[in-house]
C-alpha positions, 0 to 999 in steps of 0.5 A: 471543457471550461468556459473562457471569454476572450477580452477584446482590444475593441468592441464592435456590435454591428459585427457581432450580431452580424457574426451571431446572425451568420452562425446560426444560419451556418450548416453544423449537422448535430454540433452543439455550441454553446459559445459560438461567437464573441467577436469576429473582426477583420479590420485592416488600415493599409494607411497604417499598415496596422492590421488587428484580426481577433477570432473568438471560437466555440466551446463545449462542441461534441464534434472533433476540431475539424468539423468545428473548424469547417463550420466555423470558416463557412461562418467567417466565408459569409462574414468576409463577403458581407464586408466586400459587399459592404465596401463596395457600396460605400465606394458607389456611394462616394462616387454618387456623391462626387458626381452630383457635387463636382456638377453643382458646386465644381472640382476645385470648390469640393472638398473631400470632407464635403464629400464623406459629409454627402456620403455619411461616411467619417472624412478619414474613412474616405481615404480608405477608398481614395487618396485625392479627390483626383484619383476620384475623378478618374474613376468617374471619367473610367466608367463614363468613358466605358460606357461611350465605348459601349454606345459607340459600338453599338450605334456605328455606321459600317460605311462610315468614313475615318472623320466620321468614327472619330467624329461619332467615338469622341462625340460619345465620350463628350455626351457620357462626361458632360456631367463632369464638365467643371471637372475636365481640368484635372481629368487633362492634368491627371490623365489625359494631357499629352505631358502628364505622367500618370500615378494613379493606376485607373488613370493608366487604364483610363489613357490606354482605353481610350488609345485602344480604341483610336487605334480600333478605329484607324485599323478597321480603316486600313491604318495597320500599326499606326505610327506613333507620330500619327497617334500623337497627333490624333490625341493632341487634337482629342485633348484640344476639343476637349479643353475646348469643351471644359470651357464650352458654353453654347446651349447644347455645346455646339461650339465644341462639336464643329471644333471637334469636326472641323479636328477630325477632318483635318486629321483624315485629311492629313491621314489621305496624303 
């Protein structure tokens, strides 16, 4: 069979050796190759809906097509995981990066290039990963909300009463998003705020976490299917603490922790007549 090498539009060495270094790892039992690999790319922009996929494979193989090929899938299999592995450390670090900024310097003071600059990324690449620095809050608060849920299941009182859960689940929450403090503003207009409309699809889920588990709470109470009007009069109270607390300066945010008491025990109150 003749040998040809295949012109590529770009070039990219990172990917080839990772591509060479995965071929010769990849199991072919008495297949000689040659030529295995020029380049194996899978490059896909969403934001310009331009997708270049480039495949260079194999020549002088002994063994028919279908063993080349499984041999040859395994190889681009290993790659695409690379890649995800890739992707989903450089998201972690985009967040890392957010994080430790928006404490230090504030939402409205980072910008996204600071932000790909503090990840080591290109400032367009960051918006592979998110389109505003918003949707990156959002994540932020998705993630530190989960983990008050987790902390507040894990040290809740089997004789406690409603004002007390509710008291102990947003006071978790509270501790869990203190390093996003100076970022509460756009959480509440992004998610949180009684009258925003969520376009960002982890704010959805972010809002119906955190409903679902008022609603956990005021069922293990007795409060089967509770009303609308009763959930939104819970979560105005849940949204006023914490506006309160984005502006909270007491040393270890005393000030927002009795708001949030004196809130939930006029809600039980309320809730007892």
């Amino acid at each position: 069979m003749k040998k040809c090498r295949v012109q590529l539009p770009f070039h990219n060495s990172r990917f080839l050796t990772d591509a060479k270094s995965i071929a010769a790892r990849t199991p072919a039992p008495d297949i000689k190759l040659a030529f295995f690999v020029n380049m194996l790319t899978l490059w896909v922009d969403f934001r310009r809906h331009q997708v270049y996929y480039v495949i260079t494979l194999i020549l002088n193989t002994r063994r028919p097509p279908l063993m080349l090929w499984k041999s040859a899938a395994a190889a681009m299999e290993s790659l695409m995981r690379i890649t995800a592995d890739e992707k989903a450390a450089t998201r972690q670090r985009i967040l890392d990066a957010a994080k430790a900024m928006f404490r230090t310097k504030g939402f409205d003071q980072t910008t996204t290039r600071d932000i790909a600059r503090e990840t080591g990324i290109a400032a367009g690449t960051m918006f592979n990963y998110f389109n505003t620095k918003e949707a990156v809050v959002v994540e932020l608060a998705g993630h530190a909300l989960k983990k008050a849920a987790r902390d507040f299941g894990r040290n809740r009182r089997e004789d406690a009463a409603l004002a007390e859960d509710l008291f102990a689940s947003i006071a978790a929450q509270l501790r869990a998003l203190r390093p996003m403090q100076k970022s509460i503003r756009p959480l509440l207009d992004t998610a949180l705020s009684p009258v925003a409309s969520p376009k960002i699809d982890a704010a959805v889920t972010l809002r119906a976490d955190v409903s679902e588990q008022f609603v956990r709470i005021l069922t293990d109470h007795g409060v089967v299917e509770p009303p609308a009007v009763t959930l939104n009069i819970l979560w105005a109270l849940y949204v006023g603490v914490l506006t309160f607390w984005g502006g909270d300066k007491s040393p270890k945010q005393e000030d927002s922790l009795a708001q949030l008491d004196h809130s939930m025990r006029m809600f039980a109150d309320w809730m007892s007549r």
